[in-house]
C-alpha positions in Angstrom: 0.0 0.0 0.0 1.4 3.3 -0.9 0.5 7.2 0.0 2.2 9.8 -1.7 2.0 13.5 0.3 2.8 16.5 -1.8 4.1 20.0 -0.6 4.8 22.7 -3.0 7.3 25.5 -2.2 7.8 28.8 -4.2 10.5 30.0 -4.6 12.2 33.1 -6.2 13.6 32.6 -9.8 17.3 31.7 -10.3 19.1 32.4 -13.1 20.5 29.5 -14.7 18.9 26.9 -11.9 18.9 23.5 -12.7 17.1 20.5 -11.5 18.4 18.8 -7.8 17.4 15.8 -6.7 17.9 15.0 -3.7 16.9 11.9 -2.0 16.2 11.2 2.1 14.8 8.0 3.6 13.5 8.8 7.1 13.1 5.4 9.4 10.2 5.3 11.7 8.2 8.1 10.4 4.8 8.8 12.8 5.6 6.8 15.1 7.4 4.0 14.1 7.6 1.2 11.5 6.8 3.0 8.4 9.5 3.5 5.8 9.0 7.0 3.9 11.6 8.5 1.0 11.5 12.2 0.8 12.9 13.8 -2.3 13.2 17.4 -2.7 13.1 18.7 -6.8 14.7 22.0 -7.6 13.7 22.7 -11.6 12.9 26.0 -13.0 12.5 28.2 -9.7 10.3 26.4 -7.8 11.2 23.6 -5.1 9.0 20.7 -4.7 9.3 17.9 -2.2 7.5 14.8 -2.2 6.8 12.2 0.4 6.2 8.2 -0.5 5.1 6.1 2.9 5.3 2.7 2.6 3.8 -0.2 4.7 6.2 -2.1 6.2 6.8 -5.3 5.2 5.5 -8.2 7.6 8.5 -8.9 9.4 9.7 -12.9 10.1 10.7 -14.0 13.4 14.9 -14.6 13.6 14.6 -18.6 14.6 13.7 -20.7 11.4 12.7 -17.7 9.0 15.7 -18.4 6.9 13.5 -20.6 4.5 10.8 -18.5 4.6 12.2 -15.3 4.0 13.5 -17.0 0.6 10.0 -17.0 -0.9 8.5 -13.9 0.6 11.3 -11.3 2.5 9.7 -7.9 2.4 6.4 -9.0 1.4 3.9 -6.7 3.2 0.2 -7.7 3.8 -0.9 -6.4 0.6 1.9 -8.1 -1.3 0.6 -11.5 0.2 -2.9 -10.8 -0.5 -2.2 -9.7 -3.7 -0.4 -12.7 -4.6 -2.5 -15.2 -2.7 -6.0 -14.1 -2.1 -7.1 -15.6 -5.9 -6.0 -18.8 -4.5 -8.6 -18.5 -1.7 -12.0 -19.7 -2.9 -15.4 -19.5 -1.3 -17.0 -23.1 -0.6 -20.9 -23.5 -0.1 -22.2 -26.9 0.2 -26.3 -28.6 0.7 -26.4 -30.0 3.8 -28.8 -33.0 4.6 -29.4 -32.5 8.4 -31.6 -35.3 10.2 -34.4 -34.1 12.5 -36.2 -35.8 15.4 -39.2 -34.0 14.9 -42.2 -36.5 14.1 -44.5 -34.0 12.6 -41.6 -32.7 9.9 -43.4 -33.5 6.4 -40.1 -33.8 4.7 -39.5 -37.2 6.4 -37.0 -35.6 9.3 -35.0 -34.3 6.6 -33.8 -30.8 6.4 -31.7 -28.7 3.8 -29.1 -26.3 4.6 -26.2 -24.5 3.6 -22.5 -24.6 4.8 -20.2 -21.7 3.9 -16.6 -22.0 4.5 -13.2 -21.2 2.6 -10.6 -23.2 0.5 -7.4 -22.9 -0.8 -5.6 -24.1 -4.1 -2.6 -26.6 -3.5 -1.8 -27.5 -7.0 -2.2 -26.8 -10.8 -4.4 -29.5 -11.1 -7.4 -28.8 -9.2 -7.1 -30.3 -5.7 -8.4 -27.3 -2.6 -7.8 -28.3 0.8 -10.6 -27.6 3.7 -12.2 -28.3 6.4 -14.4 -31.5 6.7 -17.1 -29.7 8.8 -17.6 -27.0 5.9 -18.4 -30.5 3.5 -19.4 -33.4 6.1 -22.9 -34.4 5.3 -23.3 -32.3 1.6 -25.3 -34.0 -0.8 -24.1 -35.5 -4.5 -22.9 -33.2 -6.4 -24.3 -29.7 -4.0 -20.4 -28.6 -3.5 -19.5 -25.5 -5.4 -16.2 -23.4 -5.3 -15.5 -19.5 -6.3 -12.7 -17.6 -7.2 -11.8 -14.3 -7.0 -13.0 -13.6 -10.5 -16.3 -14.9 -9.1 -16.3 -18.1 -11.6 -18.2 -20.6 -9.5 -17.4 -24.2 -10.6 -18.6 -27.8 -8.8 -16.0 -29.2 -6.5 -16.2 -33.0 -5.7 -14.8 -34.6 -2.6 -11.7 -36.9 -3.2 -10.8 -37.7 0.3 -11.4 -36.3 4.2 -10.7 -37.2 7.4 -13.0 -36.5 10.2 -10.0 -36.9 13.0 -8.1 -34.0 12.0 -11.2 -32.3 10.6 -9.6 -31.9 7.1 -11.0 -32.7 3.4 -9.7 -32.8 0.0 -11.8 -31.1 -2.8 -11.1 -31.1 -6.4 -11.9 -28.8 -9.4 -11.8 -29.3 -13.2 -8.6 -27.1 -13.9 -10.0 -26.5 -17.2 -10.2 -22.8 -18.1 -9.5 -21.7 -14.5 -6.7 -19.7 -13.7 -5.9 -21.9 -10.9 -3.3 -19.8 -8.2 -1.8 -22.5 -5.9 -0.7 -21.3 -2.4 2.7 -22.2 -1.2 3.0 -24.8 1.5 5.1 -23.8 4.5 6.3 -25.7 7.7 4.7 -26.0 11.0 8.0 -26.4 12.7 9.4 -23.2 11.8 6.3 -21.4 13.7 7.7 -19.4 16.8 4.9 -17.4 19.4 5.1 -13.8 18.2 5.5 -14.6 14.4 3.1 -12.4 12.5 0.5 -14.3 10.7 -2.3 -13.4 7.9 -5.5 -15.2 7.3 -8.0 -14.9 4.4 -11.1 -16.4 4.0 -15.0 -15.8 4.0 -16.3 -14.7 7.4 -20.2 -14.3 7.3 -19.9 -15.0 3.5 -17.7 -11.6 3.2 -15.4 -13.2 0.1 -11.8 -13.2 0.1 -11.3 -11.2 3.8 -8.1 -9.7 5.1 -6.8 -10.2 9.0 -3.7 -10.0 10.5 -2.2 -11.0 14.0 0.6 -12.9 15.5 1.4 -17.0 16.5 -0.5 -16.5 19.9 0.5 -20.1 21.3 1.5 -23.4 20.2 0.7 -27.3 21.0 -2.8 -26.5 21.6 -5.4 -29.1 21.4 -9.0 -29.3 20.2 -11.6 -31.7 19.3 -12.6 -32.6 16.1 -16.0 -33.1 15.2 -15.7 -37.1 15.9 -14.3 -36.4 19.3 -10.3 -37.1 19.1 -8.4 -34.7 19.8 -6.0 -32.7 17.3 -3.3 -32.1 18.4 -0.3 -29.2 17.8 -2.6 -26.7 16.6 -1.9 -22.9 16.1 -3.3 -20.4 18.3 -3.8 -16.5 16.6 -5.3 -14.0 17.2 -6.0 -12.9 13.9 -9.8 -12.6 13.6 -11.6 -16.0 12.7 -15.2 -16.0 12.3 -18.0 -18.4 11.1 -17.3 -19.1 7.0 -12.9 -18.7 7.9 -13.8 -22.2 8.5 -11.0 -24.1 5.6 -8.7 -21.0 4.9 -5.1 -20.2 5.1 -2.9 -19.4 8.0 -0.2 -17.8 6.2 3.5 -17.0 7.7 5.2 -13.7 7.0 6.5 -15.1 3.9 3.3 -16.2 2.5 3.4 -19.5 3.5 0.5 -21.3 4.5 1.2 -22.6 8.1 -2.4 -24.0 8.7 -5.5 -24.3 8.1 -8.1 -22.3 10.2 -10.3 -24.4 11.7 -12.0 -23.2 15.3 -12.4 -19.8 17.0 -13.1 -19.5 21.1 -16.5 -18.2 21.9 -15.6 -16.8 25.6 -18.6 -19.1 26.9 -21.4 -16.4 26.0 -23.2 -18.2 23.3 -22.0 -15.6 20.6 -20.4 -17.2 17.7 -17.8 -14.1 16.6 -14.6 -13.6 17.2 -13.0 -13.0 20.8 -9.2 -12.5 19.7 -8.7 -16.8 19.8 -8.5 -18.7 16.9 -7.2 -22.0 16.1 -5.8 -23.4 12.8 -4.8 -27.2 12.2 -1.1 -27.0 11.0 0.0 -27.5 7.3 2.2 -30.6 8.7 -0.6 -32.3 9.4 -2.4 -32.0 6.3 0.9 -32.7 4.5 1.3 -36.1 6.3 -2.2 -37.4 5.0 -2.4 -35.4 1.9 -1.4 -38.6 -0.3 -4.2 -40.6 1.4 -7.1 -37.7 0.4 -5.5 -37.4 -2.7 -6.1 -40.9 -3.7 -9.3 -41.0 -1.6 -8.1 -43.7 0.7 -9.4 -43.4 4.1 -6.6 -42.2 6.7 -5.7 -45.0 9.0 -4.3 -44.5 12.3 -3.4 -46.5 15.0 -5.5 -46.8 17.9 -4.9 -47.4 21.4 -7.9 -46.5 23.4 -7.4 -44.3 26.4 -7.2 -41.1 27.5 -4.1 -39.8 29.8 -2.8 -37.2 32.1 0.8 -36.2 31.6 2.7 -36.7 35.2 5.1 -34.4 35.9 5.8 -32.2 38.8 2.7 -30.5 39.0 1.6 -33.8 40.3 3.7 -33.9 43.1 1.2 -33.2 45.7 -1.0 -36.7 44.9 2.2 -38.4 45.8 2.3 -41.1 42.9 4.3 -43.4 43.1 6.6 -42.7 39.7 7.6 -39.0 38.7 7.0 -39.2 34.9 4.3 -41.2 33.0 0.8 -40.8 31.4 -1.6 -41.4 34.2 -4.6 -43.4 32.4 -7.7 -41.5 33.5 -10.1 -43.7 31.1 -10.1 -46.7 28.8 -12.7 -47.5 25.7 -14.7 -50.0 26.2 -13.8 -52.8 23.5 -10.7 -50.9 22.8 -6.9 -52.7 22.5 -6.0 -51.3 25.7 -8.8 -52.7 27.5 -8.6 -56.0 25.6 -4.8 -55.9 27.0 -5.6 -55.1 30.6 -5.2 -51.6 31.4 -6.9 -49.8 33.9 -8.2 -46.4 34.9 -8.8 -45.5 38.5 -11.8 -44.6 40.0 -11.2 -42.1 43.0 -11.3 -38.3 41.4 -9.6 -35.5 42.8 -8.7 -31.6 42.3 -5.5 -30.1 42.9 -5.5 -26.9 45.3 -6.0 -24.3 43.8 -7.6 -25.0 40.1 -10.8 -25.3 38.7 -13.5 -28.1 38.8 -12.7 -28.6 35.3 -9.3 -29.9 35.9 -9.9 -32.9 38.0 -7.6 -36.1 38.3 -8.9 -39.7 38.2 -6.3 -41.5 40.6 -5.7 -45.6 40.9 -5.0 -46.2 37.0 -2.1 -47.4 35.6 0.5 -45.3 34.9 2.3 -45.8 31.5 6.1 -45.6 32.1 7.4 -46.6 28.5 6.5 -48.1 25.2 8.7 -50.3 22.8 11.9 -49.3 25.7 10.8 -45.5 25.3 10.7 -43.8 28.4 7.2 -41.9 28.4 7.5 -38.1 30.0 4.0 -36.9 29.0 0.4 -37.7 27.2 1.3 -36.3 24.1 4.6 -38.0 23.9 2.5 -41.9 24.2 -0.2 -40.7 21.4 2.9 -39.7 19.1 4.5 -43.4 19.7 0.8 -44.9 19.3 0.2 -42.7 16.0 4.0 -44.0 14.7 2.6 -47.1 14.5 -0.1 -49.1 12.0 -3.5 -50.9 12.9 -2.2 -54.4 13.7 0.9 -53.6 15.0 2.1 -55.0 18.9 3.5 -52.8 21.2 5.0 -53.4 24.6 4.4 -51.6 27.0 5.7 -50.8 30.9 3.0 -50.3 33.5 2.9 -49.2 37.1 -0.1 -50.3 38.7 -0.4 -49.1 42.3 3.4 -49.7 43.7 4.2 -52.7 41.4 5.4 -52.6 37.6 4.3 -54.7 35.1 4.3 -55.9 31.4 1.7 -55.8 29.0 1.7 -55.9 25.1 -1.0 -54.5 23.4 -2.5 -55.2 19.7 -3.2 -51.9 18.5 -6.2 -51.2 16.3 -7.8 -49.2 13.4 -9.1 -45.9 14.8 -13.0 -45.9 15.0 -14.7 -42.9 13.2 -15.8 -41.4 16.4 -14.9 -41.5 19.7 -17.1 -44.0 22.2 -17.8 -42.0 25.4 -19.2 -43.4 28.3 
């Protein structure tokens, strides 16, 4: 983006005067962060000076921009949405919702529609999403637009419902298809800026900035597991962002933007907390969607508590370990004999909400691997394929034991209860 101010100057004649050019460039002009070049023209008696303020560019964080900073260095919002808004499309879909109500004439059926956003990944057609903006949509009810506002049908090649992501795909033919460039989760540091663009409340190809707010959070996908490693911004997200980019100051996208934080209140905008699935995770199923394989995943069947030192006060008997708090019933670990416990209780001083379930086993290692937190076991689990056996240390009350389990094909939603 760029402002020229102009300020004319009269002066008196001079014989024989000559044009003078003389450049300036003042740093941090009103207040900071703004570049501005002032040149002053002498020609023909009269003195003008001209002022060109720049935006800055979005500046990369020091640790593990080096790569990035390659494909975008001094690219300022604008420049990214310049380049990289056409690849964003609008996705709208026909939902086929099932209602309980006897009395509905249209058999308990009801239509809706879904809005979201999309991105291009490749020449050939295939846009990357969220399942939730496409889960349910009837044959052939998925349509995609551009920034031209050509509106084409999109058909689904492949999704997965546990990290809440979908592959769509587009006849390339006659479309000026503008693939975004992939990026790396790993080089994402708290504090680096980051851009997304999408559709909130159907408002097309939308602009907003912010910064990596925190890392390794978790949410829950629409089946119930758990995501894990996702983004937090606090670049606005709102209903319809739903699919979009999370781009990096260099214009690569980092995640997809998948969940905002309501505060509680019922309101469904935007309270400065967003969350986007990162592109690492899409990158290591992407093959699967593509040839429209369902994603399998390994699947043990509990749910843990990291146990560190800010368990210290329940005076377990090991200082590092996922504490089982529940097992599925039917699942590999309960077919192999772990346990949860049964007495709940609530460290001093936090909320009701974060309450332990004590007297399960405590998992100190899998395949020799020492186990130091929850997320560390689901990483080993997730290494793994349906079928495989893994052996596995316990510590059940005082004493430590053995068990190997068979692990199994991750169910398409979580059993609770």
């Amino acid at each position: 983006m760029l402002r020229i101010l102009s300020l004319r100057m009269s002066q008196p004649p001079a014989p024989h005067s000559r044009a003078i050019v003389v450049p300036l460039v003042v740093a941090a002009l009103l207040g900071g962060g703004v570049a501005a070049t002032v040149t002053t023209v002498v020609a023909g008696g009269e003195k003008h000076t001209t002022t060109v303020i720049r935006q800055p560019a979005v500046a990369a964080s020091g640790g593990g921009a080096g790569s990035r900073a390659n494909v975008g260095e001094g690219l300022t919002a604008a420049d990214i949405y310049q380049r990289y808004a056409p690849g964003v499309v609008f996705v709208r879909s026909e939902i086929t919702q099932q209602t309980d109500n006897p009395f509905d004439p249209f058999g308990g059926a009801q239509q809706t529609e879904a809005t979201g956003s999309g991105f291009v990944i490749d020449s050939s057609g295939d846009i990357l999403t969220n399942n939730h903006v496409i889960d349910g949509a009837t044959s052939g009810s998925i349509t995609v637009q551009f920034a031209d506002k050509k509106t084409v049908k999109a058909q689904v090649v492949g999704k997965d419902p546990s990290t809440d992501l979908a592959l769509l795909k587009v006849d390339p033919e006659g479309l000026d298809l503008k693939a975004l460039p992939l990026g790396s989760s790993k080089d994402v540091h708290v504090g680096d800026p980051t851009i997304a663009i999408g559709n909130p409340f159907g408002l097309d190809r939308t602009l907003t900035t912010g910064v990596v707010s925190a890392l390794q959070r978790q949410i829950q996908a629409p089946n119930g597991f758990a995501i894990k490693d996702v983004i937090q911004t606090d670049a606005a997200i709102n209903p319809g962002n739903s699919g979009g980019p999370l781009i990096d100051a260099a214009g690569r996208v980092i995640g997809i933007n998948s969940q905002i934080e309501t505060g509680g209140n019922g309101a469904n905008g935007n309270v400065g907390i967003g969350f986007a699935v990162p592109i690492d995770t899409a990158k290591q199923i992407l093959d699967s969607l593509k040839s429209g394989k369902s994603v399998q995943r390994a699947y043990l069947g509990v749910t843990s508590l990291t146990v560190d030192g800010t368990l210290d006060a329940l005076d377990l008997p090991v200082k590092q370990g996922a504490l089982v708090q529940s097992v599925q019933q039917g699942s590999p670990a309960e077919q192999a004999g772990l346990k949860a416990g049964d007495l709940q209780a609530q460290l001093q001083g936090q909320s009701s909400s974060n309450t332990v379930v004590l007297g399960g086993d405590i998992i100190t290692k899998v395949d020799g691997k020492a186990i130091t937190s929850d997320a560390q076991l689901a990483q080993l689990v997730a290494a793994h394929k349906p079928g495989d056996k893994v052996k596995m240390q316990i510590v059940r009350k005082k004493d430590t034991k053995s068990v190997t389990v068979t692990l199994g094909e991750r169910p398409p939603t979580l059993q609770t209860g």
